[in-house]
C-alpha positions as CSV (number, residue, x, y, z in Angstrom):
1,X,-101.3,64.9,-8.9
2,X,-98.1,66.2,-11.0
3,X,-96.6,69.7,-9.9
4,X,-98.4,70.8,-13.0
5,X,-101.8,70.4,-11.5
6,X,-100.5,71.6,-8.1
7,X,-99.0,74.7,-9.5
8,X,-102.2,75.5,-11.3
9,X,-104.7,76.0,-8.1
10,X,-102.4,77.6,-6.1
11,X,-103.4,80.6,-5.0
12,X,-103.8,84.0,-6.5
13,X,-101.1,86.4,-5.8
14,X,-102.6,88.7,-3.3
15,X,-104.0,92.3,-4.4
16,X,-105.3,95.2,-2.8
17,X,-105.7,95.3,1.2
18,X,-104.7,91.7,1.2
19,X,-101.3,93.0,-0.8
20,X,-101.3,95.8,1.9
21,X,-101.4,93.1,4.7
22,X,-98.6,90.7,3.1
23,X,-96.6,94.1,2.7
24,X,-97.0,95.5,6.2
25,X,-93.9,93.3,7.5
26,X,-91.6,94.8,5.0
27,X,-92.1,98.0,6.6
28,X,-91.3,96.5,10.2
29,X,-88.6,95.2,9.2
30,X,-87.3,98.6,7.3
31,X,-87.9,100.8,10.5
32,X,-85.6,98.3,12.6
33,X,-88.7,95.8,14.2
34,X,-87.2,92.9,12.5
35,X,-86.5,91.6,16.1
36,X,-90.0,91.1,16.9
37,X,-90.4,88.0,14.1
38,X,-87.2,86.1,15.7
39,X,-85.5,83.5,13.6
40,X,-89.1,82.7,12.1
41,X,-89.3,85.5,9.5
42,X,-86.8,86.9,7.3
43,X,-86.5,89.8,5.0
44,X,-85.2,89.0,1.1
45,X,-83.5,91.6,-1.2
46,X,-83.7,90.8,-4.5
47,X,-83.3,92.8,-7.6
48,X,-86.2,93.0,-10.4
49,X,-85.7,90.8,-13.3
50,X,-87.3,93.4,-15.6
51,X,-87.1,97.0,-14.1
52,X,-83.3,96.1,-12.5
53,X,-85.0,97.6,-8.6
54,X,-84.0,96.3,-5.6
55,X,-87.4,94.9,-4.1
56,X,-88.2,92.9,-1.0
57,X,-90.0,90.5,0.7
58,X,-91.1,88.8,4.3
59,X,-90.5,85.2,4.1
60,X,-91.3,82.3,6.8
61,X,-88.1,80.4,7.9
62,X,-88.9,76.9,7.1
63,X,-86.1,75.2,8.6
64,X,-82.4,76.8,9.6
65,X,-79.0,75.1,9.4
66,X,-76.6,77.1,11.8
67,X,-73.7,75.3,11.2
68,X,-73.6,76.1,7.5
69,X,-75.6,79.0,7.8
70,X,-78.5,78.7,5.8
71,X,-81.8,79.1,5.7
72,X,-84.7,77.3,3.8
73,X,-88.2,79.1,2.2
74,X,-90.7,78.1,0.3
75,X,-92.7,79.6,-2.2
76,X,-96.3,79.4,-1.3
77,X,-97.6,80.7,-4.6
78,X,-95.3,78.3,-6.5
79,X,-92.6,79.8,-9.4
80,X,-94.5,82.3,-10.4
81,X,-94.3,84.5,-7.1
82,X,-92.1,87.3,-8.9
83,X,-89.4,86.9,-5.8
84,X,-88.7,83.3,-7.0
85,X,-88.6,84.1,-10.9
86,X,-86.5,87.1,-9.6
87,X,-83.5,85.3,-7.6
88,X,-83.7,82.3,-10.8
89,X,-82.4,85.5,-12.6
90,X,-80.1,86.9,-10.2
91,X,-78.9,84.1,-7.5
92,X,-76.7,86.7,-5.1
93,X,-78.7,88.7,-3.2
94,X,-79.0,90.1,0.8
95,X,-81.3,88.5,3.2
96,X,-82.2,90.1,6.7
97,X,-82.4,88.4,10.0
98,X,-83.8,90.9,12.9
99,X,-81.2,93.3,12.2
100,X,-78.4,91.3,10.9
101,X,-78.0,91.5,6.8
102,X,-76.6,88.5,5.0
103,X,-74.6,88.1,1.9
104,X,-76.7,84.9,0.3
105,X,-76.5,82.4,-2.4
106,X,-80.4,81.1,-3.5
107,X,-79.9,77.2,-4.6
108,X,-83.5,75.7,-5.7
109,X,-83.6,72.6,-4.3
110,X,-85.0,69.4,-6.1
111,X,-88.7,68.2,-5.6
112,X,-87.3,64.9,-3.5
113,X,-85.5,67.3,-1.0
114,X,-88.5,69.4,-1.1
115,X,-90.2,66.4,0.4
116,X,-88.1,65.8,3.1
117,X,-88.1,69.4,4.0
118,X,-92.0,69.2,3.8
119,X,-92.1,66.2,6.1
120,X,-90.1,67.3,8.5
121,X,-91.7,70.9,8.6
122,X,-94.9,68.7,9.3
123,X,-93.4,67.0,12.2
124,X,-92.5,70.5,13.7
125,X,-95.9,72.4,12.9
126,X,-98.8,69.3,12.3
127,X,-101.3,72.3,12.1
128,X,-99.0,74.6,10.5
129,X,-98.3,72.6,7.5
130,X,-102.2,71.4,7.2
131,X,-103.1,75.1,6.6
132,X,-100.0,75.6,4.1
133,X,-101.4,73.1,2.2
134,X,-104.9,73.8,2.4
135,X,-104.1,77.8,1.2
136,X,-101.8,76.0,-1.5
137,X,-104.3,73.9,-2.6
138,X,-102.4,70.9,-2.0
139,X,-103.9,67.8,-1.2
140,X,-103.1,66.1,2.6
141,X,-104.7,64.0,5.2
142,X,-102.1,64.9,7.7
143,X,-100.1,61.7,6.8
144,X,-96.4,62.2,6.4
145,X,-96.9,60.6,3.1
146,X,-98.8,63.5,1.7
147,X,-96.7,66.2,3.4
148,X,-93.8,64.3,1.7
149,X,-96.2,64.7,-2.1
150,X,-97.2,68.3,-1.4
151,X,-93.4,69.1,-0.6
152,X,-92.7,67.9,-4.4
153,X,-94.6,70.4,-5.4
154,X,-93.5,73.3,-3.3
155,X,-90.2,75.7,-4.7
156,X,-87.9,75.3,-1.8
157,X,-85.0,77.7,-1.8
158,X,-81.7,77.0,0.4
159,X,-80.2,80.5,1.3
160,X,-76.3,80.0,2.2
161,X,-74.2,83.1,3.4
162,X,-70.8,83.4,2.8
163,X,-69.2,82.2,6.1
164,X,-68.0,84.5,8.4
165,X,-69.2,87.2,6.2
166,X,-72.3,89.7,7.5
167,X,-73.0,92.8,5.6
168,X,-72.6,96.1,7.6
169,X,-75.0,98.3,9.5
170,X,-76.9,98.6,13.1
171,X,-76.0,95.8,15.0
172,X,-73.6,93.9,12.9
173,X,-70.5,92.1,13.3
């Protein structure tokens, strides 16, 4: 399968109480409960490509690099999903951690790195990555071989602060 075929069965963007559902972390996260997702969700600023608004979304942490401090997500409904289109247009953005804000840099990372990030996602969460890929619309049979082909075809985003710099407000540095 090419990432053309995968991209065109992935899933439709989510409307009405579904929308309402994928939404209800954002507001969490606004009224200070970004705590209560620990290091596994986080909350992305990014400014509209079209209108020039600050808009946001709730993210799943796919892997974390501490030392360099930066974070890895994926885009589930492929480069499409307006957040992804969005931070191709404007890289520099803010990302939220619990209550922590960082200064970040999006870098979209290259279908072979997407595999490896894929594969070793799968190792972490076997069951985890089997529904990812079933909601995608991704082929796998659980092998590491077809995490590694359904990661080619997944928009990874590496997220990389500016060391040593946190933006300001409750419970910041």
């Amino acid at each position: 399968m090419t990432p053309r075929d995968a991209t065109s069965r992935r899933p439709r963007l989510p409307a009405g109480w579904r929308r309402l559902g994928f939404r209800l972390p954002i507001l969490l996260f606004r009224t200070g409960l970004g705590p209560l997702f620990g290091r596994r969700l986080l909350l992305l600023h990014h400014t509209g490509r079209l209108t020039d608004l600050d808009r946001r979304v709730v993210l799943e942490v796919v892997s974390h690099d501490a030392v360099n401090e930066s974070w890895i997500v994926a885009s589930g409904f492929g480069a499409r999903a307006d957040w992804y289109q969005n931070l191709r247009h404007q890289p520099k953005t803010l990302m939220q951690i619990g209550n922590r804000l960082h200064a970040v840099t999006a870098y979209f990372l290259p279908p072979d790195e997407g595999a490896d990030i894929m594969a070793d996602y799968a190792r972490r969460h076997p069951r985890t990555a089997g529904r990812l890929c079933v909601f995608m619309g991704l082929p796998s049979d659980g092998s590491e071989a077809s995490f590694r082909e359904a990661g080619r075809s997944i928009p990874f985003v590496r997220l990389d602060t500016a060391h040593g710099f946190n933006v300001g407000g409750p419970g910041h540095a």
